[in-house]
BALOBA-1460 file (C-alpha; in Angstrom, 3 decimals):
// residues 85
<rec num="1" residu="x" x="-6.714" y="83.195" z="-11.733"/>
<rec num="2" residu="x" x="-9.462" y="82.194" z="-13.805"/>
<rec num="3" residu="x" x="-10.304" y="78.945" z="-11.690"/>
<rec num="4" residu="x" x="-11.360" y="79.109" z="-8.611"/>
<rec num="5" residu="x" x="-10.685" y="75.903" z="-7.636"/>
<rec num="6" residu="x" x="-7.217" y="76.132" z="-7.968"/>
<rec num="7" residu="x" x="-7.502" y="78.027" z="-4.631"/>
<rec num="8" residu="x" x="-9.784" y="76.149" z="-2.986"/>
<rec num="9" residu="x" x="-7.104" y="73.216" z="-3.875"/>
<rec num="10" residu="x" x="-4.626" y="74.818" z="-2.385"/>
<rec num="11" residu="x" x="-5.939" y="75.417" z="0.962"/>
<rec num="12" residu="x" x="-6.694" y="71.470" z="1.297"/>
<rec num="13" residu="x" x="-2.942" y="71.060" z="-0.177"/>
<rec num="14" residu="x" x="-1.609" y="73.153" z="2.584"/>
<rec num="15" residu="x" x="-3.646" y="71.523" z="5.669"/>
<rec num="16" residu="x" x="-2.916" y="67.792" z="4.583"/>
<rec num="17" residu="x" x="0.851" y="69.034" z="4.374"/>
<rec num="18" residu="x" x="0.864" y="70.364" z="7.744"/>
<rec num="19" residu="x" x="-0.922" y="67.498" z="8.971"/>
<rec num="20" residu="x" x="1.733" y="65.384" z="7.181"/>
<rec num="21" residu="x" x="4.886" y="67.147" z="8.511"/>
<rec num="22" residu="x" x="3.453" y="66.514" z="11.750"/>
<rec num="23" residu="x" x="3.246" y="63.129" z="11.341"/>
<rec num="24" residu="x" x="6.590" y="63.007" z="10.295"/>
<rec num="25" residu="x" x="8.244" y="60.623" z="12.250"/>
<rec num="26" residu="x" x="5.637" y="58.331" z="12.222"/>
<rec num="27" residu="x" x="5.392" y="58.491" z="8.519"/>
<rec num="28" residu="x" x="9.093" y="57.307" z="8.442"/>
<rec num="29" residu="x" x="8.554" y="54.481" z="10.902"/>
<rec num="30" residu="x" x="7.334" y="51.442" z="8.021"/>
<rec num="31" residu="x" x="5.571" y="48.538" z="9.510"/>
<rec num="32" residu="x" x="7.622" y="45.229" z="8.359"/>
<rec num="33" residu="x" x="4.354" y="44.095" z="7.024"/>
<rec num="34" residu="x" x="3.846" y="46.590" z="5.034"/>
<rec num="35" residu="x" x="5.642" y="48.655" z="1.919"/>
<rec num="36" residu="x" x="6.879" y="52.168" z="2.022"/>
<rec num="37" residu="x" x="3.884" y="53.614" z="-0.724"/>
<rec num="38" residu="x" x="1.074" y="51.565" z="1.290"/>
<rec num="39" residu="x" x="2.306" y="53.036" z="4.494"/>
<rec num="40" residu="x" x="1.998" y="56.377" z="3.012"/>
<rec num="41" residu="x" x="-0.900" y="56.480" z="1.146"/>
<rec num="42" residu="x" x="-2.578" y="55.326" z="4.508"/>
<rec num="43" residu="x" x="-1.154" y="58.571" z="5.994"/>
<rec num="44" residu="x" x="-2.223" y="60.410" z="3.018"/>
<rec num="45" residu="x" x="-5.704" y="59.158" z="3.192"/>
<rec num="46" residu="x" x="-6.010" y="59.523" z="6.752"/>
<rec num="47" residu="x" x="-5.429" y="63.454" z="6.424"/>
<rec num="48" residu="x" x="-7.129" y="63.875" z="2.434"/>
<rec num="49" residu="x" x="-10.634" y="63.485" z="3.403"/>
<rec num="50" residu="x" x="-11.211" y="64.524" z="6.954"/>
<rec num="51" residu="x" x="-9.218" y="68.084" z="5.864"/>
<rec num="52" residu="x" x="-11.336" y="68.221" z="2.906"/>
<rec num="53" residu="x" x="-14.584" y="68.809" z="5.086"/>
<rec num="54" residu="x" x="-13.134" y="71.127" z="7.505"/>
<rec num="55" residu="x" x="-11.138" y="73.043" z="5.007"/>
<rec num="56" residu="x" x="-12.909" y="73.121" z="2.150"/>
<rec num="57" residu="x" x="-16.317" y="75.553" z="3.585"/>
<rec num="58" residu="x" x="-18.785" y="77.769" z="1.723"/>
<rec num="59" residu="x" x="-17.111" y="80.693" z="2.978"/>
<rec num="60" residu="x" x="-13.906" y="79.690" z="0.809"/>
<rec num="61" residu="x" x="-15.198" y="78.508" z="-1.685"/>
<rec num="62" residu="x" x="-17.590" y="81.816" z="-1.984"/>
<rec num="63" residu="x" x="-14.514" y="83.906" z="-1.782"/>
<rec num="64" residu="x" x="-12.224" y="82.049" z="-4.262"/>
<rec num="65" residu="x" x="-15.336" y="82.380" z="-6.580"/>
<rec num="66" residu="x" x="-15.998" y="86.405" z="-5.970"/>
<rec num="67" residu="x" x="-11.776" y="86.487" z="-6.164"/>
<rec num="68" residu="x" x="-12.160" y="84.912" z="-9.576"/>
<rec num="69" residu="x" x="-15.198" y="87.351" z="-11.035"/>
<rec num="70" residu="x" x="-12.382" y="90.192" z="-11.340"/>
<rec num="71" residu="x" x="-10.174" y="88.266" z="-13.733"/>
<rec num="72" residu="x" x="-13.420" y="87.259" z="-15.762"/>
<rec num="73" residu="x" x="-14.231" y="90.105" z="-16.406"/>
<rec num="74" residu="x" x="-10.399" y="91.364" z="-17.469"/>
<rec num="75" residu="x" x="-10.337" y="88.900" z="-19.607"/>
<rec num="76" residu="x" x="-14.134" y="89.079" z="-21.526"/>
<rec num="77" residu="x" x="-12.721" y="92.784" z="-22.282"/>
<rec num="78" residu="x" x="-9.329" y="91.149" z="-23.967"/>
<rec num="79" residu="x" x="-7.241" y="93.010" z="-21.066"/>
<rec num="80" residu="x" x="-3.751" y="91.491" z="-20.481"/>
<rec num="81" residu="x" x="-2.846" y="89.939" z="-17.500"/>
<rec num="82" residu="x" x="-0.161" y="88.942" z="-15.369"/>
<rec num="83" residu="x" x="0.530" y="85.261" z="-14.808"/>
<rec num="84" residu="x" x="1.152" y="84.545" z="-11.350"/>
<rec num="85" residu="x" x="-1.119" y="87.363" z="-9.667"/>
C-alpha cells in the first residue's frame, strides 16, 4: 500500500511468469552439459531484464506512485487501514 514499488514489482513478476510458462517445455528440456539451476537461471535471465524495460514505463510507475499518495495520507492522519487493499 504504502510502497509503490511493490506494484511496479509485480507487474515485472507477472510478465517474466508468463514468459516463463511459455517456455515451459523448453525450460524442462536440460542440456546434458549443463545443471537443472544453470539451465534455469538462463531462462530466468533471458526474460528478467528485457521485461523489465518494456514493463516497467513511466506511466506505471507514475500511477503506482499517485495509487500510493492516498494511503500516505491515511496514514499521516493515524487512520486505520486494511491490509491487503
Amino acid at each position: 500500500m504504502l510502497s509503490p514499488i511493490e506494484n511496479v514489482f509485480s507487474a515485472h513478476k507477472s510478465a517474466v511468469k508468463r514468459f516463463l510458462a511459455r517456455q515451459r517445455p523448453a525450460i524442462l528440456r536440460v542440456p546434458e552439459d549443463t545443471t537443472i539451476t544453470e539451465h534455469r537461471a538462463r531462462y530466468l535471465e533471458l526474460a528478467a531484464d528485457p521485461f523489465f524495460a518494456e514493463v516497467v514505463t513511466t506511466d506505471l510507475c507514475n500511477r503506482a506512485f499517485c495509487h500510493s499518495l492516498h494511503h500516505h495520507q491515511r496514514a499521516l492522519r493515524f487512520e486505520d487501514m486494511e491490509v491487503g487493499m
